[in-house]
N, C-alpha and C positions, 0 to 999 in steps of 0.2 A: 635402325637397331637390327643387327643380324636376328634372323629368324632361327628358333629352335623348335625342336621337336613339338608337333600339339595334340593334344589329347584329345581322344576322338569326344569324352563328354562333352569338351567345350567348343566343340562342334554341335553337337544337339542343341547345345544352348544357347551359342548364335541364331540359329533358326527358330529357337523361340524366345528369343530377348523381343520385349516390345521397344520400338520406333523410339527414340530419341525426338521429344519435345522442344523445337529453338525457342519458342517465342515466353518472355515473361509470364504471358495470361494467364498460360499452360502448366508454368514450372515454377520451381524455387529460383529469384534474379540473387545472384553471384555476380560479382565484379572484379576483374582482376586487370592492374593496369599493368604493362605492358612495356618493356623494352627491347622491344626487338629492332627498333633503329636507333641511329644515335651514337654517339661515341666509345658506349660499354653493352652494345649491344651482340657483344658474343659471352657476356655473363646473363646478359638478360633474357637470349632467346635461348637456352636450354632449360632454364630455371621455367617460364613458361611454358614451354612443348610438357616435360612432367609434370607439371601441374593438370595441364588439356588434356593430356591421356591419360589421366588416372581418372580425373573427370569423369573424363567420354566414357573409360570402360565402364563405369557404375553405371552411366546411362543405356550402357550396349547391353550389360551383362544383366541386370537387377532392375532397368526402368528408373534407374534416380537413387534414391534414398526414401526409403517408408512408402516405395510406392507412387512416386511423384518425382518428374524429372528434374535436373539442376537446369535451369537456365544459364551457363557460366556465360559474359559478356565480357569480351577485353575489351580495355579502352589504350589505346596507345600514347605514351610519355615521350617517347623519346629520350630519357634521362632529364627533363626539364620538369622542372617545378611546378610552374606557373599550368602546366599541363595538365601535369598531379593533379592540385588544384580541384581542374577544370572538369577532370573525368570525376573525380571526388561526389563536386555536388550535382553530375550527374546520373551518379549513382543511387543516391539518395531523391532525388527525385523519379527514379526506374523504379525507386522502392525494393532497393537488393538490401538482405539481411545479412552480407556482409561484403566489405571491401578488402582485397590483399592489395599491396601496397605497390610490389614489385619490387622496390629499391630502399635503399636504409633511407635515402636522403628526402623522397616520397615521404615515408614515413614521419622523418621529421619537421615536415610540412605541415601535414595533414593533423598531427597531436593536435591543436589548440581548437581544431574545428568538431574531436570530436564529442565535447559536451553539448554541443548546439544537434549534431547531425543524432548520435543515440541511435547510433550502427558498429558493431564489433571491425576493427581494424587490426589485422591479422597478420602480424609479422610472424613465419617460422626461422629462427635463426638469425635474421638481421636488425631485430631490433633494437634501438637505444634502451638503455639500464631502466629508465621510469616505469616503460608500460609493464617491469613486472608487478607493480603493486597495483592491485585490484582495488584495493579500497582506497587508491588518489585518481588512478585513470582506469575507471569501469569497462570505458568502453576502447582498450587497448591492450591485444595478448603480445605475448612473445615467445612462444613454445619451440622448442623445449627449452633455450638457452639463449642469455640476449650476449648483444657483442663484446660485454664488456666479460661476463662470464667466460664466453671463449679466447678469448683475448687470456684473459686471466690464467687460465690455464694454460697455453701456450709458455707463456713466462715460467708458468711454475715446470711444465717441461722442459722447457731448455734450462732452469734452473739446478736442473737433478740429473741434465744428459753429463755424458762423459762419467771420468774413472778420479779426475781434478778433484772432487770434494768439493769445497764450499765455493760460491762463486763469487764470495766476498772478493773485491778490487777488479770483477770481468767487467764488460760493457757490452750493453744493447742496443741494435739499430734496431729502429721501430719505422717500419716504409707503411704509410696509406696515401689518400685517396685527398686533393686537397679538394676537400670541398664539406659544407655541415658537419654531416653523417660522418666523413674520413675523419676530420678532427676531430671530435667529440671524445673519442676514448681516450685522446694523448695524455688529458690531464691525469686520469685514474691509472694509467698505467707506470706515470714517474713516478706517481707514492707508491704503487706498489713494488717498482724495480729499487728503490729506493729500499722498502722495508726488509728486499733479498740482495741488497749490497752490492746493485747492480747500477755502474754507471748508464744513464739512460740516454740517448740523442734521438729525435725523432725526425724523419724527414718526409717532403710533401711530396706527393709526385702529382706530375701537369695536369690541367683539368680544364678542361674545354672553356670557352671564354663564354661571354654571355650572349653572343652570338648563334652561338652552340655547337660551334664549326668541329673539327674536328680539332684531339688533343695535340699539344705543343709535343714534338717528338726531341729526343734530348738531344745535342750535338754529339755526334758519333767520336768529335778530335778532343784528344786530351785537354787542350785547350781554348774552351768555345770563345764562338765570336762575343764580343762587348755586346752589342743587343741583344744576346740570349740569354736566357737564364742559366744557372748550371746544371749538371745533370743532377741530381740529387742521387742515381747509384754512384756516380763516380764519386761525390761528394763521402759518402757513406763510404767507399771501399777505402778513401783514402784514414780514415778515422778509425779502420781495419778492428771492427768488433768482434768478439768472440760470438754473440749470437744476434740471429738476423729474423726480424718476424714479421712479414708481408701480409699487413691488413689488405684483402679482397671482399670484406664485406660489404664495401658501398660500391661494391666493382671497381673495377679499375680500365679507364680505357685505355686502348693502343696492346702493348706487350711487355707488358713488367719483368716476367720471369724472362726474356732475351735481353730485353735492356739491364736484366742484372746482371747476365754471362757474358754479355756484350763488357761490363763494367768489371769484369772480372772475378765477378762473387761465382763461387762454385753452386751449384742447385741446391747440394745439399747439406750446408749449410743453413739453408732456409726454412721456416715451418712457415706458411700460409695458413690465416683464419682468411674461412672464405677459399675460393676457387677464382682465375684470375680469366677462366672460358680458353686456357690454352691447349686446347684438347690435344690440338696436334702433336704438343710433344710426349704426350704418352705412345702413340702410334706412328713412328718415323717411316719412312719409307723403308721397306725390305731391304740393309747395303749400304744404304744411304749414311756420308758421314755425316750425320745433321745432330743438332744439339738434340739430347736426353735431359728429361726431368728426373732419371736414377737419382736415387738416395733425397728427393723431392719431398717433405713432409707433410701433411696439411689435419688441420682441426676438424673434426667431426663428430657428431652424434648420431649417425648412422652408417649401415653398410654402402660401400661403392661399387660391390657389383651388383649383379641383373640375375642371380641364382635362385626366384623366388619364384613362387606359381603364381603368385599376383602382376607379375612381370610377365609372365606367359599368357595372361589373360588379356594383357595390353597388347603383348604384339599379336596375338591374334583377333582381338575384335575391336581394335583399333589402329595398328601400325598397316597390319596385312587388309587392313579393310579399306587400306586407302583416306584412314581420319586422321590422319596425323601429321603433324608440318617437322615432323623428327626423322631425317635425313635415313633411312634403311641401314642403310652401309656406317652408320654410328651409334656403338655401344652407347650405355646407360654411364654418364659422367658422374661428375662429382654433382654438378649443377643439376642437373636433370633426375639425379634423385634427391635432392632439398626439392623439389619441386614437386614430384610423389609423395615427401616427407607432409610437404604442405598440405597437399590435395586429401592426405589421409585426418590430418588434424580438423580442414571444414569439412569432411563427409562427418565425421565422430561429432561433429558440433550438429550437425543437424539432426543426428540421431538421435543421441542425446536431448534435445530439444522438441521434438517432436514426441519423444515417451514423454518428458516431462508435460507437455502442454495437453498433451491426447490427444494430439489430431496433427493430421503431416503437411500442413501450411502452414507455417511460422513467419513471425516477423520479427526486427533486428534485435529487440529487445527478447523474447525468447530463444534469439539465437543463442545470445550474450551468456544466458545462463544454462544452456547447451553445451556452450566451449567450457564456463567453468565447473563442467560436471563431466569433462573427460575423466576417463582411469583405461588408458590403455595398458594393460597389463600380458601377461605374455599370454593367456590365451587368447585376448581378443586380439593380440597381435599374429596368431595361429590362425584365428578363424578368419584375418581379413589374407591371408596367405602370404604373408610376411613375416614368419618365424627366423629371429635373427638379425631383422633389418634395423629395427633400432630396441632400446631400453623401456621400461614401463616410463609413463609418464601420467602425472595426477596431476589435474589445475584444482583451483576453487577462488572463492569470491577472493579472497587474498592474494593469493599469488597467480597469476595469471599466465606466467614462465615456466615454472617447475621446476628452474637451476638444476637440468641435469647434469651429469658426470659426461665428460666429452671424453674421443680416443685420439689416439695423432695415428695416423696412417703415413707408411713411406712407400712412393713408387720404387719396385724393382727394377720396373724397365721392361715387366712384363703383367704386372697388377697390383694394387696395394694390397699392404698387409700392415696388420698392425704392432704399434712398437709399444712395448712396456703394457702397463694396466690403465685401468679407465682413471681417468684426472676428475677429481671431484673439483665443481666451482666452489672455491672460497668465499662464501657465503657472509661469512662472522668478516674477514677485512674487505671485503667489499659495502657493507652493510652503509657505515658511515657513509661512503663515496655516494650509495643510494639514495640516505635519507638527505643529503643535502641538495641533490640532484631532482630529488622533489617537489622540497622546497623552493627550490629556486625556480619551477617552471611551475608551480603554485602562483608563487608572486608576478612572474611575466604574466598567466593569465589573468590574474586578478586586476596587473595594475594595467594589459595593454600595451607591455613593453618588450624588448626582445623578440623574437621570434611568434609569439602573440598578436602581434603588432597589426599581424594580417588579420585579423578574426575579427570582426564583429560583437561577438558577445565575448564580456567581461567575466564570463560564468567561471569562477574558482573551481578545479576539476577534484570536486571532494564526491563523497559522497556517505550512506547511511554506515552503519559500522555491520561488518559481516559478520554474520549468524557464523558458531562453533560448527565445526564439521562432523558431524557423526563419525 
């Protein structure tokens, strides 16, 4: 991260921050898995670096939270499941009060284990539509906005772009990620292109085999060989849609946004939910005639630059301290602040939880009611030195998302900026898509079927009815 000017206080402060605590005995156990190898493992390791350095700075700057250090431990995925898994219930046996997931698909995993485990699992941003209901999956958040939320919105902006008017008889290509998590929104999004008069196609893009090898890269010739599949951009450019929206929430391995230009789709044409880890084309070479992400859209709920003193505080008691596995000479990405994003949602959880309990060792179940007693509001977003970086956001025993309002940002070509006003998630036509999305992973728990199938306990993921909110 280029280094900026620093404050001589936070000089003083370095010199009397206390010592950063690794060991569990010591500290509050955090668990965050991990993909920094792997096949989507240039979405996965910046999404982790901000997470660790926002971390580390609380433990550099403040000793932890209430006083007591975070322990955070990564367990590494590799983007495989069975991994997830594995770091899962070693997590729960570290006795960490809570788990982030890393990956949508992780996520998707992990759901059915966690009425047995009764440890907070932490998606910011990428999580499936269920964990937003508190009173079906307790022990499942998804702050601020799950994917179908952003998704949603994305639609309803390309919906409202251009000067055309109604988008009655346009058509939408819909590119993810073929794998659980990539699918999973396709369905809610044809009722909803459907309800905005929009012809829908969705298409799969390659996904590492179960070997784990690396992804199937598309055939660069108009006309691929018989034993390969087609390219699916080519396939989509030739179906020549008026709007194009690049799910990158389960990550996407290889190079999407070049395999799109490669295929002919213009950049900007495209709105990405999610970030696709293509860093390099926002920073081309000085001269260089290499391809631009200009006019490049993408989903967000927070800010994309590094203009903030809480960012100042990481690069200097963590970037410049030598803590940090975030490359110097590379700004604050899209990725790498969802990862801040996150790191600020579990520090507020533990705060929160510790006032509540009165005392600053907590365990997963007082985390649980920690996270649903955020209210990050603009002062506390002031006082954490992030004024600007993102919107209030309120959880509680019910909602455990907050469905906030997303922005779409467009690359210049020299930084993003935002286009139009904030997009509220459709809440009211999404709602049905939700409750049946419930129920249906009600009944896999209950009955052991589905995705379920792996878990052990049959436990129905209900629970008491949530007390009114002051």
């Amino acid at each position: 991260m280029p280094p900026r000017p620093a404050v001589a206080a936070l000089l003083a402060l370095l010199a009397l921050a206390p010592a950063c605590q690794a060991g569990a005995a010591d500290g509050l156990p955090l668990t965050v898995l991990t993909e920094r190898s792997g096949p989507a493992s240039a979405t996965g390791t910046p999404l982790a670096n901000g997470l660790s350095d926002y971390l580390t700075m609380l433990d550099r700057r403040d000793g932890g939270v209430g006083g007591i250090p975070l322990a955070v431990e990564e367990c590494e995925t590799g983007g495989e499941a069975a991994r997830a898994l594995a770091c899962y219930e070693a997590a729960l046996a570290r006795g960490s009060i809570a788990v982030v997931p890393g990956t949508a698909d992780a996520t998707l995993a992990l759901l059915p284990r966690l009425a047995a485990g009764r440890t907070p699992l932490v998606s910011s941003g990428y999580g499936p539509a269920a964990m937003a209901r508190g009173d079906a999956l307790p022990w499942a958040f998804a702050p601020p906005v799950t994917v179908w939320g952003a998704a949603a919105a994305a639609l309803a902006h390309l919906a409202q772009d251009g000067s055309e008017g109604s988008p009655l008889g346009r058509s939408l290509a819909y590119l993810h990620r073929d794998s659980p998590a990539g699918r999973e929104p396709v369905a809610v999004l044809r009722a909803l292109a459907a309800e905005a008069g929009l012809e829908f196609r969705a298409y799969a893009l390659p996904d590492p085999g179960p070997e784990g090898g690396e992804a199937r890269s598309p055939d660069p010739s108009p006309d691929p060989l018989p034993d390969r599949p087609p390219d699916p951009w080519r396939t989509a450019r030739a179906a020549d849609p008026d709007y194009v929206i690049l799910d990158a929430s389960a990550g996407l391995p290889g190079t999407p946004l070049r395999d799109a230009a490669a295929a002919g789709f213009p950049l900007n044409r495209i709105v990405t939910v999610g970030w696709t880890g293509e860093d390099d084309l926002l920073r081309p070479a000085a001269g260089a005639r290499d391809l631009t992400a200009k006019g490049l859209r993408i989903v967000t709920w927070h800010a994309l630059g590094d203009s903030f003193p809480a960012f100042d505080q990481i690069d200097l008691l963590v970037v410049d301290a030598g803590l940090s596995r975030t490359p110097k000479d590379e700004g604050a990405g899209p990725l790498y602040n969802r990862g801040v994003y996150a790191g600020v949602i579990l520090a507020e959880g533990v705060r929160n939880a510790q006032r509540l309990a009165g005392r600053a060792r907590i365990d997963g179940a007082e985390m649980r009611r920690g996270l649903e007693a955020i209210n990050l509001d603009p002062v506390r977003w002031k006082e954490l030195g992030l004024v600007g970086f993102a919107r209030r956001l309120r959880l509680s025993c019910a909602d455990h998302s907050g469905h906030r309002p997303v922005t779409v940002q467009e690359w210049t070509g020299a930084r993003w900026v935002q286009v139009g006003d904030e997009i509220p998630v459709p809440r009211e036509r999404l709602a049905p898509h939700l409750d049946a999305a419930v129920a249906a992973y009600a009944e896999r728990a209950a009955t052991g079927t589905g995705s379920a199938r792996e878990t052990p306990t049959r436990e129905t993921p209900t629970r008491e009815a949530c007390p009114a909110r002051p």
